[in-house]
matplotlib code that plots the C-alpha trace (Angstrom):
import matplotlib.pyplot as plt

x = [81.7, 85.0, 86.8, 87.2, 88.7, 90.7, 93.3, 95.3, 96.5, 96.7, 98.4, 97.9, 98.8, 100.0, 103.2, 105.2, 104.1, 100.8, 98.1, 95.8, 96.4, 94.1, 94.5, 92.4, 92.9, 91.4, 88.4, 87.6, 84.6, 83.1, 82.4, 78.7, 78.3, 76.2, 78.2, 76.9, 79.2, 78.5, 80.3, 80.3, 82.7, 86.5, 85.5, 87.6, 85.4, 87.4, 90.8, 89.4, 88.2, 91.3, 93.3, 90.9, 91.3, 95.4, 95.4, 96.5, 99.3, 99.5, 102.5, 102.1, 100.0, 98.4, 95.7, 94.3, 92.3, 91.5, 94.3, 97.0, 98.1, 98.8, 100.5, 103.3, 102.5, 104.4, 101.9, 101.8, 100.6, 98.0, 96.6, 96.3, 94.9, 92.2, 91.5, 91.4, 88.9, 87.9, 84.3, 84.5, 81.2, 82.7, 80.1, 80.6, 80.3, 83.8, 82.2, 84.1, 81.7, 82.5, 82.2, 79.1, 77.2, 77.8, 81.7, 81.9, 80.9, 83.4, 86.2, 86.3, 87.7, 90.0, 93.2, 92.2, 92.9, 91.4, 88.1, 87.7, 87.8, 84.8, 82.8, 83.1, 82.0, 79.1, 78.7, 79.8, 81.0, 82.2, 79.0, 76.8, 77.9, 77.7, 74.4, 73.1, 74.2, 72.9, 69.5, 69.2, 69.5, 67.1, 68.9, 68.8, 66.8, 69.2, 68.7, 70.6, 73.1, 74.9, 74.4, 76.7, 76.6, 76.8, 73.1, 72.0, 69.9, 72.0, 70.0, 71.1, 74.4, 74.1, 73.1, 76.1, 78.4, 77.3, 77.1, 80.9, 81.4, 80.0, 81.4, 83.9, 82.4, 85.0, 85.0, 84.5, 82.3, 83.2, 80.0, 81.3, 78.0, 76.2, 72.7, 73.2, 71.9, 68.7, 64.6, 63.6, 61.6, 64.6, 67.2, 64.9, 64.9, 68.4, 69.7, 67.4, 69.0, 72.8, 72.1, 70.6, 74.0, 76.1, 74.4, 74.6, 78.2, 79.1, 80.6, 81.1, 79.3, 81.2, 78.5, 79.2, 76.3, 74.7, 71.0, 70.4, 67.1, 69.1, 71.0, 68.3, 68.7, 72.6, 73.6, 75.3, 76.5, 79.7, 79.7, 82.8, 83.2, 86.1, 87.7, 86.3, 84.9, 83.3, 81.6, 80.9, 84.0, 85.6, 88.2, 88.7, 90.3, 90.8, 92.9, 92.9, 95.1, 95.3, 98.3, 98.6]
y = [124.0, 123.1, 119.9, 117.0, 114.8, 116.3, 113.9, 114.7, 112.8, 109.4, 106.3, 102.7, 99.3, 96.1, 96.0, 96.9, 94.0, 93.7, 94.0, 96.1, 99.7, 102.6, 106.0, 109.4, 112.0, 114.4, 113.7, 115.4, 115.4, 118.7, 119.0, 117.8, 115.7, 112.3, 110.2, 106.8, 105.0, 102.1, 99.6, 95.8, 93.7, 94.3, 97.9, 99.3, 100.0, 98.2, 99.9, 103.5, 102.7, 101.1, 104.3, 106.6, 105.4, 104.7, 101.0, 101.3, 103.8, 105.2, 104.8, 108.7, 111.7, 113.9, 111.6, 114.9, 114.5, 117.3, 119.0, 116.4, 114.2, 110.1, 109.4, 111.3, 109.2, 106.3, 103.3, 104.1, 107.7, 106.9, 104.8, 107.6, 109.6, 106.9, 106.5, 110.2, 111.2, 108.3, 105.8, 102.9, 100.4, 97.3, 94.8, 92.3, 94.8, 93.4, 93.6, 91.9, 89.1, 89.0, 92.8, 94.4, 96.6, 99.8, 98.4, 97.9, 101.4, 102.6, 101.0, 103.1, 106.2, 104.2, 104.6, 108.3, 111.1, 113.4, 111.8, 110.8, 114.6, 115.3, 112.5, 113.9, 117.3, 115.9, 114.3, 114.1, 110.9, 108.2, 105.9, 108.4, 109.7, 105.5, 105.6, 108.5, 107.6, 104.4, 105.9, 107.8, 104.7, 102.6, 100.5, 102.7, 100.0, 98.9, 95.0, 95.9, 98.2, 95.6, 92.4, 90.9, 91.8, 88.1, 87.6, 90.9, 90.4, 91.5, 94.7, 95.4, 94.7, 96.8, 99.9, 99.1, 99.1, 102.5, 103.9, 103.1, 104.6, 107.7, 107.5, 111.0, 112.5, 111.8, 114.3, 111.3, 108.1, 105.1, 102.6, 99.6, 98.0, 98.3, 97.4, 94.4, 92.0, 94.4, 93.8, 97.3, 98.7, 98.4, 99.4, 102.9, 103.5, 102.5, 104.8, 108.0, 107.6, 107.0, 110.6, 112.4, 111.5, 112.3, 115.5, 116.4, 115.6, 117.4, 114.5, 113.4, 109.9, 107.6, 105.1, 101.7, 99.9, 97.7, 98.6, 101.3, 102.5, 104.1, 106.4, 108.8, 109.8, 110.7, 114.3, 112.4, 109.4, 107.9, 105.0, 102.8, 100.8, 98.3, 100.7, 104.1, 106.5, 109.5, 112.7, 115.6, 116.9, 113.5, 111.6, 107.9, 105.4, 101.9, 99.4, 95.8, 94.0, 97.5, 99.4, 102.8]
z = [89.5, 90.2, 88.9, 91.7, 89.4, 86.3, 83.9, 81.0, 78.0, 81.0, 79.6, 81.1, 80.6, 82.6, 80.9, 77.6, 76.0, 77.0, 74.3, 76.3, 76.7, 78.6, 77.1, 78.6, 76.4, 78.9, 81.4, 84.4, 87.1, 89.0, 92.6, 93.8, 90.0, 90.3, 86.9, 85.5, 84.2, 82.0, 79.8, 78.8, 80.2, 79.5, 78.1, 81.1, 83.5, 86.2, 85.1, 85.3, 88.8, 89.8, 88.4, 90.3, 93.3, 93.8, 93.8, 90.0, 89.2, 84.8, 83.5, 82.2, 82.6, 85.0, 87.4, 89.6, 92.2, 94.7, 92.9, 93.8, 91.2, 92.0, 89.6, 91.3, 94.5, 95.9, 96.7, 100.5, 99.9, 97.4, 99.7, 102.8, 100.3, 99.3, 102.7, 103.9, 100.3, 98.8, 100.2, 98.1, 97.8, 96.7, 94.7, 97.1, 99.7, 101.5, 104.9, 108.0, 108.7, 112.1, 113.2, 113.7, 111.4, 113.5, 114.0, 110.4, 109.6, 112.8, 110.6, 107.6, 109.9, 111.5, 108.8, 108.3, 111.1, 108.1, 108.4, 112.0, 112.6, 109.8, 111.5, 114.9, 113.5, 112.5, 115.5, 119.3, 119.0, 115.8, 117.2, 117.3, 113.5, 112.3, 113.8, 112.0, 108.3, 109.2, 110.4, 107.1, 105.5, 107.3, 109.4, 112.9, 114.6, 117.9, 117.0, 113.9, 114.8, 116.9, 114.6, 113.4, 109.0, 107.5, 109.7, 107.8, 104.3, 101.0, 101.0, 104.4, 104.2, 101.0, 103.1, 105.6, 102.6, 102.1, 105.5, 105.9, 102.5, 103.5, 107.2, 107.6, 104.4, 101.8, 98.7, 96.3, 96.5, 94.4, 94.2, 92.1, 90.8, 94.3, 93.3, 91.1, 93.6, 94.6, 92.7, 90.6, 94.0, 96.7, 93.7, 93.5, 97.3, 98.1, 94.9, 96.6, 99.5, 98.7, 96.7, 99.6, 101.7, 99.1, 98.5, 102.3, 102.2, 98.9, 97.8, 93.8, 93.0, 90.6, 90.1, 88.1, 86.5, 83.9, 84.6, 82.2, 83.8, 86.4, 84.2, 83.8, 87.3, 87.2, 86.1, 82.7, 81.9, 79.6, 78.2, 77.8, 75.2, 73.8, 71.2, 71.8, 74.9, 73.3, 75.4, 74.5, 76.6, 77.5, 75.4, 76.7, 74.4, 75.0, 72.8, 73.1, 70.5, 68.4, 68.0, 69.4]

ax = plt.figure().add_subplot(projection="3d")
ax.plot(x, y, z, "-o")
ax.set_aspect("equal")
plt.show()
């Protein structure tokens, strides 16, 4: 399989004299592959996702993605790109309260010609293609699609979050601790189904968690800790108060 996501000796830190510094020997991510990543608090999870995904630029080495590398991107294009290959489920979900779940879905094609045109492939219009993801993930019924989300359940809204990820089939999908509000049984089902869509899509699942017992269902995991990220082919090194 190919490599979505491919970096090379990547350095990071907030500034010259910070004490924390993010180093990726080499790391990379093929097409299709399902990765849980896991890590206590201040291990760098939240870095590596901000790197991923534009909003952080390295201060050196090769950040590829798709083949193009951001850290030779200006702010303004590393955000088209995150919005034209990149569905992001926020934690907190970041739904607009007062738009409707099938608007809120809508939105995530809005800032992206790129993906407006998959979703209408798909589709033969960008309702009909937010009411499909949303019917694979249980929340077709009409009383729903047009409700506001802050009168939807956390579960619901949950599924939103993902439908609207999903939305114009992005390449890579970002889920940022998604389930951490969710009992064992709804965790299970909502998991099964964000994989399904992914797997229809072709689309490369970068999945933040705590909860261990859903680990066994990714194609691997990596574990971040404080000092040290070892894989067998992945190289992550993270110092806090350590010289280089």
């Amino acid at each position: 399989m190919s490599a979505v996501i491919d970096i090379t000796n990547l350095d990071f830190s907030w500034s010259p004299q910070s004490d924390f510094r993010f180093h990726v020997d080499r790391f990379s991510i093929s097409k299709g592959e399902k990765l849980f990543l896991k890590g206590p608090s201040g291990s760098g999870k939240t870095t590596l996702l901000s790197l991923l995904c534009g909003v952080t630029r390295a201060n050196s080495g090769e950040l590829k993605l798709l083949g193009q590398d951001l850290t030779k991107m200006s702010g303004a294009e590393r955000d088209q790109f995150r919005a034209d290959h990149i569905g992001v489920i926020f934690q907190m979900f970041n739904l607009i309260p007062y738009l409707s779940t099938i608007e809120n879905v809508m939105l995530a094609v809005n800032f992206s010609p790129i993906r407006k045109q998959r979703a209408l492939k798909n589709s033969d219009t960008l309702e009909d293609e937010a009411i499909r993801l949303l019917s694979h993930l249980d929340m077709g019924d009409e009383h729903l699609l047009h409700k506001p989300v802050n009168q939807l359940s956390i579960g619901q809204q949950q599924r939103v979050a993902a439908a609207r990820a999903l939305m114009g089939s992005p390449e890579i999908v970002v889920a940022d601790e998604p389930t951490s509000s969710l009992d064992a049984d709804r965790c299970h089902s909502f998991l099964q189904l964000l994989f399904k869509e992914c797997q229809e899509a072709g689309a490369t699942l970068i999945f933040v968690s705590h909860d261990m017992r859903l680990q066994q269902d990714f194609d691997r995991s990596l574990s971040l800790h404080r000092e040290t990220l070892i894989d067998a082919k992945d190289i992550v090194t993270i110092c806090d108060g350590v010289s280089a």
